[in-house]
N, C-alpha and C positions, 0 to 999 in steps of 0.2 A: 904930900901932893906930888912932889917928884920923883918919888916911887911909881904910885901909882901911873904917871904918865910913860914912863920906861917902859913899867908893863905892857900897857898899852901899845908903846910903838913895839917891841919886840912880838907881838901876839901879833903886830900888821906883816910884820915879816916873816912870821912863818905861814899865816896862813895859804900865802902865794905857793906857800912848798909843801901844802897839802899836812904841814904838819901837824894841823890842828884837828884836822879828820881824823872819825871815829876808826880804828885801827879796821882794815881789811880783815872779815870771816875767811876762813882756812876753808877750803873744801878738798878733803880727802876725795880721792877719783881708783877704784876699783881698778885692776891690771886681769891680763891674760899673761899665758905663759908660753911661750916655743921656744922645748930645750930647755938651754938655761940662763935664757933672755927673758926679764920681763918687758910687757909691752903695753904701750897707753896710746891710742889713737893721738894725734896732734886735734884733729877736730874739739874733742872733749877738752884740754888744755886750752885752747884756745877762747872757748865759748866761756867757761868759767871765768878765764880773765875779760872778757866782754864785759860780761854781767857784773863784776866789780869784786869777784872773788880772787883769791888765790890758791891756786892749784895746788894739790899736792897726793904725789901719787903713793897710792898704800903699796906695799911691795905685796907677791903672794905667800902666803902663811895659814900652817895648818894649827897653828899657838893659838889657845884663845889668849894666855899670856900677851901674847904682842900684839894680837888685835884691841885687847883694851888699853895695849901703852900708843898705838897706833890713835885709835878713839879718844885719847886722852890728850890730844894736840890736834884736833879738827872741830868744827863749828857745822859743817854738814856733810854729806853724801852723797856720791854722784856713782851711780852701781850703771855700771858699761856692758854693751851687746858682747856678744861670742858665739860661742858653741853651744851644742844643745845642754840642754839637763836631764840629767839620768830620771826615766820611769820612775825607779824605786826610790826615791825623795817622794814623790807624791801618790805611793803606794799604787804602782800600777807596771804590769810588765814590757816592758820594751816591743815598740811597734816593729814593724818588719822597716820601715823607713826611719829609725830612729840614729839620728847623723853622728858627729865623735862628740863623745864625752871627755870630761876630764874631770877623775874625783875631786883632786885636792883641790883644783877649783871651785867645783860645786862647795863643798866642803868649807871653803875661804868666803865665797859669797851668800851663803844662808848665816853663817855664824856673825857674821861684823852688820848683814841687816838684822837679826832679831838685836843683838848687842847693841846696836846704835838708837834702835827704835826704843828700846826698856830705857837708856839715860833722856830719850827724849830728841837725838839728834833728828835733824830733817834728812829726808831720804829720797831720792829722785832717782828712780830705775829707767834705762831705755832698754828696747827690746828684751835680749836675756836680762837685761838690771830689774825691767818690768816683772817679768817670769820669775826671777829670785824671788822680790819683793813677795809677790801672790802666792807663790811656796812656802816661801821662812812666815807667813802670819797663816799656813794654813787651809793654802786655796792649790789649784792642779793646774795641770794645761792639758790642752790639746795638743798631742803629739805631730800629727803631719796633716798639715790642713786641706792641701790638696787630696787624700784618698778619706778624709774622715765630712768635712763641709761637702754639701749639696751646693752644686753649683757655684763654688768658689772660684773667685778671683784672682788674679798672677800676683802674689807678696812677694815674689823676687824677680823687682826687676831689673832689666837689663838697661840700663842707663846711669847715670852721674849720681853719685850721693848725694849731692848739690841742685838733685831735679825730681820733682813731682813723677808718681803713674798710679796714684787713684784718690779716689775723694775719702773722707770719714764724716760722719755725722756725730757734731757734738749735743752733749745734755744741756738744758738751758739750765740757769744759775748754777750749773757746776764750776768749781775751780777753774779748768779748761776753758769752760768760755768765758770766764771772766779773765783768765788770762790772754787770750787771745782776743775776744772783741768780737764772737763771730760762732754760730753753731755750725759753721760746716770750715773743712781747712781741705786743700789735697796735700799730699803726705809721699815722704817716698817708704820705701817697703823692701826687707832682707831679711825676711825669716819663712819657716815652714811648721816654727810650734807657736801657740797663743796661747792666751789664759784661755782654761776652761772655767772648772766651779773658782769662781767671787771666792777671795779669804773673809771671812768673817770680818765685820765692821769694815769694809769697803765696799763700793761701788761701782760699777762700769758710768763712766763718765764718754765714753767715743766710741763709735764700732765703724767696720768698713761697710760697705754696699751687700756683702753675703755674711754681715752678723759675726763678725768677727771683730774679739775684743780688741780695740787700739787705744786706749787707757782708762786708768783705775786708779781711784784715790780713796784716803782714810777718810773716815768721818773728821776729823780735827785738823784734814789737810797740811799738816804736815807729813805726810808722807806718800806720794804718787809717781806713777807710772807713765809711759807712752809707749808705743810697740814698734811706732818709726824711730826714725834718726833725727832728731831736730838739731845735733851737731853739725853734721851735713850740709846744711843751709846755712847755719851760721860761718862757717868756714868757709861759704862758698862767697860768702856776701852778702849773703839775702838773709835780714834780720827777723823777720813774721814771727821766729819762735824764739828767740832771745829769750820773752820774758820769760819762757818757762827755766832757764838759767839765773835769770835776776829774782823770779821767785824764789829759790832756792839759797840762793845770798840774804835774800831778807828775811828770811824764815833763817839761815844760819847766823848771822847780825844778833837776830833774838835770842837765839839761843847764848852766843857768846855772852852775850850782855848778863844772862842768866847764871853763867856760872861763875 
């Protein structure tokens, strides 16, 4: 009986110090490279640890070796905006507008999403993370939206990362609105390519105002896109799109618990 009561008090004492919590999901976070720096927004860092993850940034690598020693210590995946994606990934020749590439990039970010999706991890692409994702299962983009959309609208705007300049319209019972709470968001916007053809087994879940894809999820949801920045807002203070961060935690939560 006096065992038993120790335990008890000492179980009251750690709880206060969070020691009884179910150990924090890893969330590997995607880099860019300038030179021979790598680099992770603070925005993406930051939102992860919001949502109850913990960060951890994958360095860039053209190893599949090290990408699955990398995979082999993360619970999910957070694939981060950039630069464009080369045409020839998605079998198609380079626009006259087609901005800087970077192989070993591309290269780093199609190899660690298909690798990550076959073990099963969860996968959340923003912008370029979006565009990977729709490439590594399969699917193309639009190369430059402005000379290819009829009557398109400004994706790049000039204002705060931190600030809305256009609306999208979500799917009902998608992911998205059930994460959000709402079939319409405004959204801020930094790019000039978008998914075109759907990857097999996903679906357009959000479009802007000129049919423009702004995100895409699996059939089994774990694993979706968005084409804005929802880090942005979460950095800025304004939480609306948090949960698609705390999604991601609990979709990696599962998986942990899984292996």
């Amino acid at each position: 009986m006096k065992k038993l009561i120790f335990a008890a008090a000492v179980l009251m004492l750690l709880i206060p110090l969070g020691l009884s919590a179910q150990k924090k999901p890893v969330i590997g976070i995607s880099c860019s490279i300038d030179g021979s720096t790598v680099e992770v927004g603070m925005t993406y860092v930051v939102s992860v640890r919001k949502a109850g993850g913990v960060p951890f940034v994958i360095p860039l690598t053209t190893s599949e070796k090290e990408i699955d020693e990398y995979l082999d210590r993360i619970d999910g995946l957070l694939m981060t905006g950039g630069e464009d994606v080369s045409s020839l990934l998605f079998n198609q020749e380079p626009s006259l507008y087609q901005g800087e590439v970077v192989p070993n990039r591309d290269k780093y970010d199609l190899t660690i999403i298909r690798r990550a999706i076959k073990r099963g991890i969860p996968v959340f692409g923003i912008c370029r993370g979006e565009q990977c994702l729709n490439i590594a299962m399969g699917g193309d983009l639009i190369q430059d939206i402005p000379s290819t959309v009829p009557d398109a609208i400004q994706h790049r705007q000039n204002a705060p990362r931190g600030h809305a300049s256009h609306t999208i319209s979500i799917e009902k019972g998608s992911l998205l609105a059930k994460l959000l709470g709402t079939d319409s968001a405004a959204v801020n916007s930094f790019h000039h390519q978008a998914v075109g053809k759907v990857a097999p087994g996903y679906k357009v879940t959000a479009r802007a105002k000129d049919g423009v894809v702004e995100a895409i999820e699996s059939a089994d949801g774990k694993s979706f896109g968005v084409q804005f920045h929802p880090e942005g807002f979460v950095y800025s203070g304004s939480y609306e799109f948090l949960p698609l961060f705390e999604h991601l935690v609990k979709l990696a939560s599962e998986y942990s618990s899984r292996k």
